[in-house]
C-alpha positions in Angstrom: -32.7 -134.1 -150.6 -32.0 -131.9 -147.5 -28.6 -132.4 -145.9 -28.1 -133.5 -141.7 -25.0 -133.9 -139.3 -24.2 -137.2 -139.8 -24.7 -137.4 -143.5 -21.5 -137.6 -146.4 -21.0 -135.0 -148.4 -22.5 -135.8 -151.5 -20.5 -137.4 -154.7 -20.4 -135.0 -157.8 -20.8 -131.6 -156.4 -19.0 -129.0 -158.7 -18.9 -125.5 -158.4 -17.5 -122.5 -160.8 -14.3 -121.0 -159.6 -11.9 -118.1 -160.6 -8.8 -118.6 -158.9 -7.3 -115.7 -157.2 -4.1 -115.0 -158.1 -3.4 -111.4 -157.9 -4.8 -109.0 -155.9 -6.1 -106.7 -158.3 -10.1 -107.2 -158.5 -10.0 -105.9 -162.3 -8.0 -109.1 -163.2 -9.6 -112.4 -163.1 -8.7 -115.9 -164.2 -10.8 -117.6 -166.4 -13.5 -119.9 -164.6 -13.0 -123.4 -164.8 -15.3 -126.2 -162.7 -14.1 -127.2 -159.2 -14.8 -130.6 -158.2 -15.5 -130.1 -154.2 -16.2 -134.1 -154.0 -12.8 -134.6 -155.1 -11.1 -132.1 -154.4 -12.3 -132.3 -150.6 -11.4 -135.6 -150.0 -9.5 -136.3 -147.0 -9.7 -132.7 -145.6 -11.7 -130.6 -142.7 -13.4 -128.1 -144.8 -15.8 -125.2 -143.7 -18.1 -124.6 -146.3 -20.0 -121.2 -146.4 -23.2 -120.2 -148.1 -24.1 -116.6 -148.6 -27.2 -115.0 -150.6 -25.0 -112.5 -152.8 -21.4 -111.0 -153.2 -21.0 -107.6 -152.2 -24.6 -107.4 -150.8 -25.0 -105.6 -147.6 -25.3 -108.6 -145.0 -23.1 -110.8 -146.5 -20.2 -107.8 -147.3 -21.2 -106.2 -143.7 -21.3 -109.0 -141.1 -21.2 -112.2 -143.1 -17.8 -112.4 -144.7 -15.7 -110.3 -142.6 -15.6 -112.2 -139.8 -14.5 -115.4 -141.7 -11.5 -113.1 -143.1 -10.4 -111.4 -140.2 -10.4 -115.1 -138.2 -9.3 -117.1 -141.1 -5.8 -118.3 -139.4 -8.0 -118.9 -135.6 -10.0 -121.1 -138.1 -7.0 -122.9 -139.5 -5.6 -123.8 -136.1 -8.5 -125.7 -135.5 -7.7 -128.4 -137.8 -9.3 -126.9 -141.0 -7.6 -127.4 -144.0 -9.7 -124.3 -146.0 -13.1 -122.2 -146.1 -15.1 -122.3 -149.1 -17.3 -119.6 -149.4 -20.2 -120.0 -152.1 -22.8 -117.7 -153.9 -24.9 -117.8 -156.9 -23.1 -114.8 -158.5 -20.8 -116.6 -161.4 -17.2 -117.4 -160.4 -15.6 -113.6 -161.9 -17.6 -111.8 -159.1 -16.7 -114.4 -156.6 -13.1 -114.1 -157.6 -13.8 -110.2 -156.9 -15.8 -110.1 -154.0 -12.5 -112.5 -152.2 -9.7 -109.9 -153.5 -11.5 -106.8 -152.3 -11.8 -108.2 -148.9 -8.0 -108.9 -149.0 -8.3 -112.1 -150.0 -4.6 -112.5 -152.1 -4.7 -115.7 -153.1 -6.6 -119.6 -152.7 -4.8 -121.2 -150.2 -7.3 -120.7 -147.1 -10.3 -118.9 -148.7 -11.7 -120.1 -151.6 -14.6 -118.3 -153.2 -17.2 -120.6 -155.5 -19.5 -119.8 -157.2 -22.6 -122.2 -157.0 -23.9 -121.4 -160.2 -27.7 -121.2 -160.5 -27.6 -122.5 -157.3 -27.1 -126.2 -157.9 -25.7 -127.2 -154.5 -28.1 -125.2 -152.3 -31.2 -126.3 -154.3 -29.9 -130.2 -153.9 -29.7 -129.7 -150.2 -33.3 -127.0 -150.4 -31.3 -124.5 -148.4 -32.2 -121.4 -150.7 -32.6 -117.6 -149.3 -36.4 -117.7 -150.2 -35.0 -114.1 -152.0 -35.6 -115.7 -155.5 -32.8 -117.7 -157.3 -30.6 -117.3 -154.4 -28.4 -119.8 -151.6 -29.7 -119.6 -148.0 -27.5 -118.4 -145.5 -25.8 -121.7 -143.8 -22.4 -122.9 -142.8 -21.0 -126.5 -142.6 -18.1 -128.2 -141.5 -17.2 -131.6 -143.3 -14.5 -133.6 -141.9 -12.1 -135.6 -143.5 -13.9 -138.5 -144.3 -16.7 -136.9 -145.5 -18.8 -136.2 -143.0 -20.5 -133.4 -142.1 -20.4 -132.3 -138.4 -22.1 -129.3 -138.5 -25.0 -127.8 -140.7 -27.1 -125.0 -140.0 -29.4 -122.7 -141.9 -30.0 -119.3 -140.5 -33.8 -118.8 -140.3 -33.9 -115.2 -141.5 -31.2 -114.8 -144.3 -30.9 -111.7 -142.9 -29.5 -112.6 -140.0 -25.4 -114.1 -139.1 -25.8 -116.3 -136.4 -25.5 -120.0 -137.0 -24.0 -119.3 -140.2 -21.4 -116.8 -138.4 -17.7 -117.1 -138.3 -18.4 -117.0 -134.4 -20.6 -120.5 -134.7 -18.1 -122.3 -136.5 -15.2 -121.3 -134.4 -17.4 -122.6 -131.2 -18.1 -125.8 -133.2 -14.7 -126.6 -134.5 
């Protein structure tokens, strides 16, 4: 399908997610489906793919950066930042609390199990069953302003906090 600036952000996209509701990383909710068609509706949301939780790029440079400027990112207008994986929503749910994520009101971490979303789009890591390393922003009405894959998945440059700040 491949996905452009200008484009909606597709009907029926559903993801896995473990609320975060306590800090503690050994104590998870129970996964349940998240309806990001729906549940996006009418909001700015920056949406985040990475190619694994806790996996040295992504932990390192990738995610960090989102946390540390998650209120800068806010002030531009965004209502959240979505952050999605292929690792199932309990280790998304982890991977958020250990990076002092306390809660899902501005960070929410998906899981996009066996990569559904990224292979609708083809933005996979070309690491095996894995999501490329891309951001996007999606305004309220659906469409997306902003959508870049990083070239390398090793790299953070389009896909940084840093770009999405510049873009917003």
């Amino acid at each position: 399908m491949g996905i452009s600036v200008g484009d909606k952000f597709p009907e029926g996209v559903k993801f896995e997610w473990a609320p975060i509701d306590t800090g503690d990383p050994t104590s998870c909710s129970m996964p349940q489906d998240y309806d990001a068609s729906k549940e996006w509706k009418g909001k700015r949301v920056v949406l985040v793919s990475v190619p694994g939780a806790f996996t040295p790029g992504c932990q390192a440079r990738h995610l960090p950066p989102y946390v540390s400027n998650i209120d800068k990112i806010l002030q531009k207008n965004v209502d959240l930042v979505a952050v999605i994986a292929s690792n199932d929503g309990w280790v998304m749910s982890a991977w958020g609390k250990v990076n002092g994520v306390n809660n899902s009101e501005k960070i929410l971490f998906l899981s996009d199990t066996k990569t559904q979303y990224a292979k609708q789009i083809g933005w996979m890591a070309g690491m095996g069953e894995r999501n490329g390393r891309w951001a996007m922003i999606i305004e309220k009405d659906g469409t997306i302003s902003y959508a870049e894959q990083e070239k390398d998945p090793r790299q953070v440059t389009v896909s940084g906090a840093d770009a999405i700040l510049a873009k917003l």
